[in-house]
C-alpha positions as CSV (number, residue, x, y, z in Angstrom):
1,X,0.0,0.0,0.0
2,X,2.6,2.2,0.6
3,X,4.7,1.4,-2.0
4,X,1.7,2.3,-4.3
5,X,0.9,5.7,-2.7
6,X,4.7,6.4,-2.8
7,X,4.7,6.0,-6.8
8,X,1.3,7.9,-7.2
9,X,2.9,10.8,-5.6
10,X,6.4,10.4,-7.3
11,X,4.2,10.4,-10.6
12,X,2.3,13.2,-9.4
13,X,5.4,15.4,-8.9
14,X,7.1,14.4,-12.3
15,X,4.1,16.0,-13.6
16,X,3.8,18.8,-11.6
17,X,7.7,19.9,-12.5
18,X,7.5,19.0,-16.7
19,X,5.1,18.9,-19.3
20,X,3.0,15.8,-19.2
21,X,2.4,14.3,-22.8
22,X,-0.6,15.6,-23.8
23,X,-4.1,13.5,-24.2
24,X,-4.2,11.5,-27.9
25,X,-6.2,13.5,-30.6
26,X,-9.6,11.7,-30.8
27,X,-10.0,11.4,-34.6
28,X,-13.3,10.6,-36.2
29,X,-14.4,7.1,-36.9
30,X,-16.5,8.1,-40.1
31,X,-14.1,9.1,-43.6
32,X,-15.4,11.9,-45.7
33,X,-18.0,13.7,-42.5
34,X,-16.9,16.7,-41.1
35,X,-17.1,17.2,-37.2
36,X,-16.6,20.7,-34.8
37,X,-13.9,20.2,-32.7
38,X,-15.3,20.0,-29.2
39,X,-13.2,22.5,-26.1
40,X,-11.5,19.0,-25.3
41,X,-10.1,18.5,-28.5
42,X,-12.1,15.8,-29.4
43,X,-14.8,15.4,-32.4
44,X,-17.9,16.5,-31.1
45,X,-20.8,17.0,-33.2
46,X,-21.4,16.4,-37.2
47,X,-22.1,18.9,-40.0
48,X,-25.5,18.0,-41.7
49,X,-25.0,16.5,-45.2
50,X,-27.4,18.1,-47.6
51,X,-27.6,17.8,-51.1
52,X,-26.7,20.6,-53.3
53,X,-27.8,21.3,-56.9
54,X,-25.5,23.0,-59.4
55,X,-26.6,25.2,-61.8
56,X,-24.9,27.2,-65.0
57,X,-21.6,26.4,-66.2
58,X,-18.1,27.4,-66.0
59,X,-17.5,31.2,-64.2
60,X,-21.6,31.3,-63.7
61,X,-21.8,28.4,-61.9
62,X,-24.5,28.5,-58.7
63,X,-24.3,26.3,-55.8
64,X,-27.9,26.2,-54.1
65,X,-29.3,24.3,-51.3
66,X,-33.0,24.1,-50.2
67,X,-34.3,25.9,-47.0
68,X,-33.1,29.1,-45.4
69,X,-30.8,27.9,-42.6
70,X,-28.7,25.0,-41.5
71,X,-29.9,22.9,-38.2
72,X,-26.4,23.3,-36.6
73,X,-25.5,27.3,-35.5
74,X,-23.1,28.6,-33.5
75,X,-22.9,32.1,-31.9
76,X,-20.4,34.8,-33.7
77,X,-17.4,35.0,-32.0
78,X,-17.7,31.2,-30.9
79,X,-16.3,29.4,-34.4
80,X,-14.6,25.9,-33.5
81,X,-12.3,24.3,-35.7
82,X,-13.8,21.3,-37.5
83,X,-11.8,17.8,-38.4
84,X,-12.8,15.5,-41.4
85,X,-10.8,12.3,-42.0
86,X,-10.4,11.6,-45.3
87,X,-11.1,8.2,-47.0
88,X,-7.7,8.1,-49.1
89,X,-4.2,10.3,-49.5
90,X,-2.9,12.9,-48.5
91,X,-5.2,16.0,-49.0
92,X,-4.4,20.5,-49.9
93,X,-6.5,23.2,-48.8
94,X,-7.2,22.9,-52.8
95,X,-9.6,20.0,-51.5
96,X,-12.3,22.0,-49.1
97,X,-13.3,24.9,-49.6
98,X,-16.1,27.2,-46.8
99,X,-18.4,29.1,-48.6
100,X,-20.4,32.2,-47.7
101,X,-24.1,31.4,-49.1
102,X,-26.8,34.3,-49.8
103,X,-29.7,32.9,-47.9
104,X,-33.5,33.6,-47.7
105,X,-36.2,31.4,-46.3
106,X,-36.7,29.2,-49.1
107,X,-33.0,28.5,-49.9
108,X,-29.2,29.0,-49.8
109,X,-26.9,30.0,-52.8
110,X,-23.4,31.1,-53.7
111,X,-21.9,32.0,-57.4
112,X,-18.4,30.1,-57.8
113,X,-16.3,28.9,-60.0
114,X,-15.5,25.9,-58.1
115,X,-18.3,23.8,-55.8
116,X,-16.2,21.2,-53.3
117,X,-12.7,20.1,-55.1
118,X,-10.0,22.1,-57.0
119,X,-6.5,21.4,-57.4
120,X,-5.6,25.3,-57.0
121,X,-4.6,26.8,-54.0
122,X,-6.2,29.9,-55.2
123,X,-9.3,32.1,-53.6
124,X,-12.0,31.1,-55.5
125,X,-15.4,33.2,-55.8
126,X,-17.4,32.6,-52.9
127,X,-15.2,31.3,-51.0
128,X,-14.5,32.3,-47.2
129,X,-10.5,31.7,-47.0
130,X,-9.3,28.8,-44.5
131,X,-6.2,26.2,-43.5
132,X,-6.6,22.6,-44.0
133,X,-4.1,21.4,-41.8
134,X,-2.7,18.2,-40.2
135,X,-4.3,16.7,-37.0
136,X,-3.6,13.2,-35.9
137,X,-2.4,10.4,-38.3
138,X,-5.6,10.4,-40.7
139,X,-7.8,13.3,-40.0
140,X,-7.1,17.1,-41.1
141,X,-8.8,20.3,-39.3
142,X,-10.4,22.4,-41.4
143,X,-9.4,26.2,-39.5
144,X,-11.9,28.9,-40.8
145,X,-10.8,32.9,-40.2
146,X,-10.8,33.3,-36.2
147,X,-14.0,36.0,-36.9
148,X,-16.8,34.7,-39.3
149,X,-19.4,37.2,-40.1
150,X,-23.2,35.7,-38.6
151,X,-25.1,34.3,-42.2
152,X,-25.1,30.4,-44.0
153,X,-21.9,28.5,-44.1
154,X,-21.1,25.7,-46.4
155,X,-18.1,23.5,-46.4
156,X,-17.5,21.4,-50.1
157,X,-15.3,18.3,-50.1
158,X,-14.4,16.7,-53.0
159,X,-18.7,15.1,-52.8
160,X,-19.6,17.5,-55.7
161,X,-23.2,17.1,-54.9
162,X,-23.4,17.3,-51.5
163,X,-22.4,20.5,-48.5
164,X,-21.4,20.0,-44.6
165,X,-23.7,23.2,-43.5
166,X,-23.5,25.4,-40.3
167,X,-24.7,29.1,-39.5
168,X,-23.4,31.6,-37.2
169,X,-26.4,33.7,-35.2
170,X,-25.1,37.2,-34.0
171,X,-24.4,38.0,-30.6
């Protein structure tokens, strides 16, 4: 007994004086869904999947989804992170873009060049920009601007017909 209380309080104190390795990431199970990042780290809630339909061709292409809003909001000011883990490779911020959509209460839209996946690093049309970066061995964090303006959100992944949606409520 003692010995045991002896090495819970040496342990204790090794972690007290240096940095204790930090928890593992908690990646998502499910390739190709996108998840906010919960306070803890880990992946909390999903982004609905809805169905887009694409319209026009070329530079007047027009992403729209039906309804006016997205079931998951957040407050402004309060944007997490989100994580997707893709099904295959090794992925660019060419590979998800976050759109801005013009919304009213039948449905949401944005004018683009580009729905879900384009080789180019470039800023497309509208597009909101954002890192793609590393997070755990198969999963990458998708790291919006630290201030997103309240409205309709849409994130495209390389499912051309489909968009993870959120909206951000003002203050």
């Amino acid at each position: 007994m003692r010995r045991a209380l002896l090495s819970l309080l040496l342990l204790a104190g090794a972690c007290a004086s240096a940095p204790c390795a930090e928890p593992p990431i908690q990646e998502p199970r499910e390739l190709d869904r996108i998840y906010a990042i919960g306070p803890d780290g880990s992946a909390t809630q999903p982004l609905p999947l809805e169905p887009v339909k694409l319209t026009g061709k070329g530079n007047g292409r027009t992403v729209n989804l039906e309804g006016g809003r997205s079931a998951l909001r957040f407050r402004e000011g309060s944007v997490p992170a989100f994580v997707v883990r893709f099904a295959v490779g090794s992925w660019s911020s060419g590979s998800v873009r976050l759109y801005l959509l013009r919304s009213d209460a039948q449905q949401r839209s944005v004018k683009t060049w580009v729905w879900a996946y384009s080789s180019a690093e470039r800023q497309e049309p509208g597009t909101v920009p954002s890192k793609l970066e590393r997070y755990g061995k198969l999963s990458y964090r998708i790291v919006p601007p630290p201030v997103l303006r309240p409205g309709e959100y849409a994130i495209g992944l390389g499912l051309g017909s489909f968009g993870f949606t959120f909206g951000i409520d003002p203050k």
